[in-house]
DOPABA-636270 format. One record per residue (C-alpha): residue number from 1; x, y, z; residue in three letters. Coordinates in steps of 0.05 Angstrom, whole numbers. Layout:
   n      x      y      z res
 NUM      X      Y      Z ALA
...
//
This chain:
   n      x      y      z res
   1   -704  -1481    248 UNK
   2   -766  -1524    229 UNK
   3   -792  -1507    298 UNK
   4   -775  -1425    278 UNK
   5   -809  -1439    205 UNK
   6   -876  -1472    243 UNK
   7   -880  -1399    287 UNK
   8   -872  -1356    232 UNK
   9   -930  -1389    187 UNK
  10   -974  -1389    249 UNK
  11   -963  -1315    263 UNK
  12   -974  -1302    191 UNK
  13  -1044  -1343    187 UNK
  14  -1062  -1315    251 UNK
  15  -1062  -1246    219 UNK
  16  -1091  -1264    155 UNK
  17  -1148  -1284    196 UNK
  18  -1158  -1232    245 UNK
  19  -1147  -1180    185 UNK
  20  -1197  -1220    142 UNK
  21  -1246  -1214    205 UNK
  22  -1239  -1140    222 UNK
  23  -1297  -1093    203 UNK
  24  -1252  -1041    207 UNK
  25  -1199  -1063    166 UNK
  26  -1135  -1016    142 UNK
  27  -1132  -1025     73 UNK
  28  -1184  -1022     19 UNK
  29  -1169  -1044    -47 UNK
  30  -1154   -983    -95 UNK
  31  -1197   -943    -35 UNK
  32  -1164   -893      9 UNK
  33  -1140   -901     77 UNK
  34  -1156   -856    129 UNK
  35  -1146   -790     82 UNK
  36  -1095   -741    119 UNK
  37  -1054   -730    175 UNK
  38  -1028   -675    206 UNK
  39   -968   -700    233 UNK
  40   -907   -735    201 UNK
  41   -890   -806    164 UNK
  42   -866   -841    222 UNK
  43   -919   -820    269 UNK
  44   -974   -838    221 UNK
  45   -943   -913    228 UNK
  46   -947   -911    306 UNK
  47  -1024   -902    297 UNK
  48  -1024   -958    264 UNK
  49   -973  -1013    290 UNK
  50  -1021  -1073    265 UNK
  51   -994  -1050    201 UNK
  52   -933  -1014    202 UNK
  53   -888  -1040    267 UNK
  54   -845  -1083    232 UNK
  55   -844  -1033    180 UNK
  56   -814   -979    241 UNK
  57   -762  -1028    262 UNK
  58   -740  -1042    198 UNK
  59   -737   -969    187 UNK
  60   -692   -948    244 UNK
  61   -652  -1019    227 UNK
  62   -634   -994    160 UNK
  63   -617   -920    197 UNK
  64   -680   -884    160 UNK
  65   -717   -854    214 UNK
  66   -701   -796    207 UNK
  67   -730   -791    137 UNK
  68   -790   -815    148 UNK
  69   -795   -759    216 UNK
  70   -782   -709    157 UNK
  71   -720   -688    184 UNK
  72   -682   -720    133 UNK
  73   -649   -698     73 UNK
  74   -715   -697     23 UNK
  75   -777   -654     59 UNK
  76   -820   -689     26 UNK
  77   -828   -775     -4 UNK
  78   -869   -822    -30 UNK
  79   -860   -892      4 UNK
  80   -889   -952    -27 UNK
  81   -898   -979     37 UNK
  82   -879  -1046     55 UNK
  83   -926  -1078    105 UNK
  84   -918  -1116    168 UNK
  85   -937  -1183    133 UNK
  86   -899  -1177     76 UNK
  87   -828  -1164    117 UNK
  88   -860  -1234    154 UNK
  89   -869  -1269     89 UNK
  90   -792  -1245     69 UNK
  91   -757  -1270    137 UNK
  92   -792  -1339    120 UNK
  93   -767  -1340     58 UNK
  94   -702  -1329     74 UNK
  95   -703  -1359    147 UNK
  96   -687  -1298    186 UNK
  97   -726  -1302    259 UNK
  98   -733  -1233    268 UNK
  99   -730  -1166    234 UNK
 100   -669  -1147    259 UNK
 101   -633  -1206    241 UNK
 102   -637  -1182    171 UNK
 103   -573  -1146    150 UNK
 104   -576  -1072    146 UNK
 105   -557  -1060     82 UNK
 106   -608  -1104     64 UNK
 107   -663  -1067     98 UNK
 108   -634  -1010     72 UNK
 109   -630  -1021      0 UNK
 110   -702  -1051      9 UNK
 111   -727   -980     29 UNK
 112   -695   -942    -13 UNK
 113   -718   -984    -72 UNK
 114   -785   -956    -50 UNK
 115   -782   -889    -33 UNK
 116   -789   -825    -86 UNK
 117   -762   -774    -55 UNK
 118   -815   -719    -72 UNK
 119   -892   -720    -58 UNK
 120   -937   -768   -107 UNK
 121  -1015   -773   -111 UNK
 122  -1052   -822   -153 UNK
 123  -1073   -764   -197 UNK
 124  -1008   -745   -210 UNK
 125   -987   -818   -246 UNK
 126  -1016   -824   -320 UNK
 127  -1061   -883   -354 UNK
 128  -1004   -931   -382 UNK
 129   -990  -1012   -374 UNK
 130   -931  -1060   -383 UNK
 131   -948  -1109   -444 UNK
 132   -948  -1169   -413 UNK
 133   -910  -1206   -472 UNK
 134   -860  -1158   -487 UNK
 135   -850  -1117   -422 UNK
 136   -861  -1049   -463 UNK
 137   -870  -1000   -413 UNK
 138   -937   -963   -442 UNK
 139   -943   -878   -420 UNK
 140   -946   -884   -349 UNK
 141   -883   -851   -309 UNK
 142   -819   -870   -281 UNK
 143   -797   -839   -226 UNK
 144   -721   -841   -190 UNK
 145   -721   -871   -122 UNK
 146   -668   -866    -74 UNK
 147   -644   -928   -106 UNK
 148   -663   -946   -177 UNK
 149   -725   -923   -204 UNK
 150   -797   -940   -208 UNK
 151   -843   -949   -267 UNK
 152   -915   -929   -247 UNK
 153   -968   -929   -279 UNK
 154  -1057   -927   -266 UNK
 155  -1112   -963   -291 UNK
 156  -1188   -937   -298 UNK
 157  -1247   -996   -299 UNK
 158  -1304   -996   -329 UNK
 159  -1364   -982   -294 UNK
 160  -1435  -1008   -324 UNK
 161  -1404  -1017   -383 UNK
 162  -1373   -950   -385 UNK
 163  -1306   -945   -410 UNK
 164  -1260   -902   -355 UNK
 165  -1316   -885   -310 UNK
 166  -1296   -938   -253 UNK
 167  -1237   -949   -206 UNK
 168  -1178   -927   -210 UNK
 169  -1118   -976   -196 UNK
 170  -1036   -950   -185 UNK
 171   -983  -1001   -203 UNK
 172   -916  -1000   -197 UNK
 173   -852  -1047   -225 UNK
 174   -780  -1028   -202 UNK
 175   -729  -1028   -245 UNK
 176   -691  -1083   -217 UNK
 177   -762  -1125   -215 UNK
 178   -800  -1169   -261 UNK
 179   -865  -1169   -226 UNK
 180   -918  -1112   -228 UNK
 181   -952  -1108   -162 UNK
 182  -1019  -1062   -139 UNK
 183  -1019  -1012    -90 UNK
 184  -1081  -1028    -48 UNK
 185  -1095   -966     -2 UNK
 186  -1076   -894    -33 UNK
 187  -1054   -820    -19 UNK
 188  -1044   -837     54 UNK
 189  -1023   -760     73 UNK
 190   -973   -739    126 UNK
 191   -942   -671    127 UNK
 192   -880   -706    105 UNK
 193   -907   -744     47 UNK
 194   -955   -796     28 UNK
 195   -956   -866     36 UNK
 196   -986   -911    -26 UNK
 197   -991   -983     17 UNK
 198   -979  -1038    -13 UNK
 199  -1015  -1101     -5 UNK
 200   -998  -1162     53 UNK
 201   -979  -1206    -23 UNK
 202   -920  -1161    -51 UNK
 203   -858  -1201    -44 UNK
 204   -791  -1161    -19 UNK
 205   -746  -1216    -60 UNK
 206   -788  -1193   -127 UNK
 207   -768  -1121   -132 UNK
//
């Protein structure tokens, strides 16, 4: 096992550097991601398996595929999609050695915590917050996933000083979470639906 644990963190540092050394890299804080494609969910991830591979087999583990192919139930979702180093991070944690050795209704319910099953852009979610002493959910939107629901909400920067005239952020919190975490590359478009990435930090055992 210790042997297992030593792999896994040298997998995950190896990306963490080659990611933080890329010139090209996928995923631009509050920035968009390569706009749209014309083609579905699940082939948008093969374009980009750096990023999404464990995210496929995890997929087709949990018996998704077909939803994210758009030939599922819902023509069109919103995934808040779970990275390839964050499903690394959550075997670690919970010493699994490889994606499949994760129980399928654990995939499954992981997924489904994140998916809205209709299409969501950044300009459709509303200015809010969570009060950070209370956990008073401020405007913003809640949305139904396909299991539980998701409080979103965006933020606005300043810019020179500027109130609301610099970037804009999307955050969500499921209801079954107590941590708010960033989406850091947004509107990904597929014919399908749209894919708000989240970042290589947002922990599967928080939401």
């Amino acid at each position: 096992m210790a042997k297992i644990t030593y792999m896994l963190k040298g997998v995950i540092l190896v990306m963490v550097l080659a990611l933080g050394s890329c010139t090209k890299w996928n995923y631009h804080d509050g920035g968009l991601s390569d706009g749209v494609h014309d083609c579905s969910m699940w082939e948008y991830f093969h374009t980009q398996p750096h990023d999404w591979d464990s995210t496929m087999i995890m997929i087709e583990h949990a018996g998704l595929k077909e939803l994210f192919e758009g030939r599922g139930e819902h023509e069109q979702i919103t995934f808040f999609g779970v990275t390839n180093l964050s499903i690394l991070n959550y075997m670690l944690q919970n010493g699994y050695k490889r994606v499949i050795d994760i129980p399928v209704e654990d995939c499954k319910n992981i997924l489904c915590k994140l998916i809205v099953p209709k299409r969501l852009m950044v300009n459709d979610i509303p200015r809010g917050q969570i009060i950070a002493n209370t956990g008073e959910k401020v405007d913003g939107m809640e949305a139904q996933t396909l299991r539980g629901s998701v409080f979103m909400w965006t933020h606005q920067e300043p810019y020179m000083q500027i109130e609301e005239a610099g970037e804009v952020s999307l955050y969500i919190r499921t209801n079954s979470g107590s941590v708010s975490f960033r989406v850091v590359s947004t509107d990904i478009q597929t014919n399908n639906g749209v894919v708000q990435a989240m970042g290589y930090a947002f922990d599967l055992n928080k939401i």
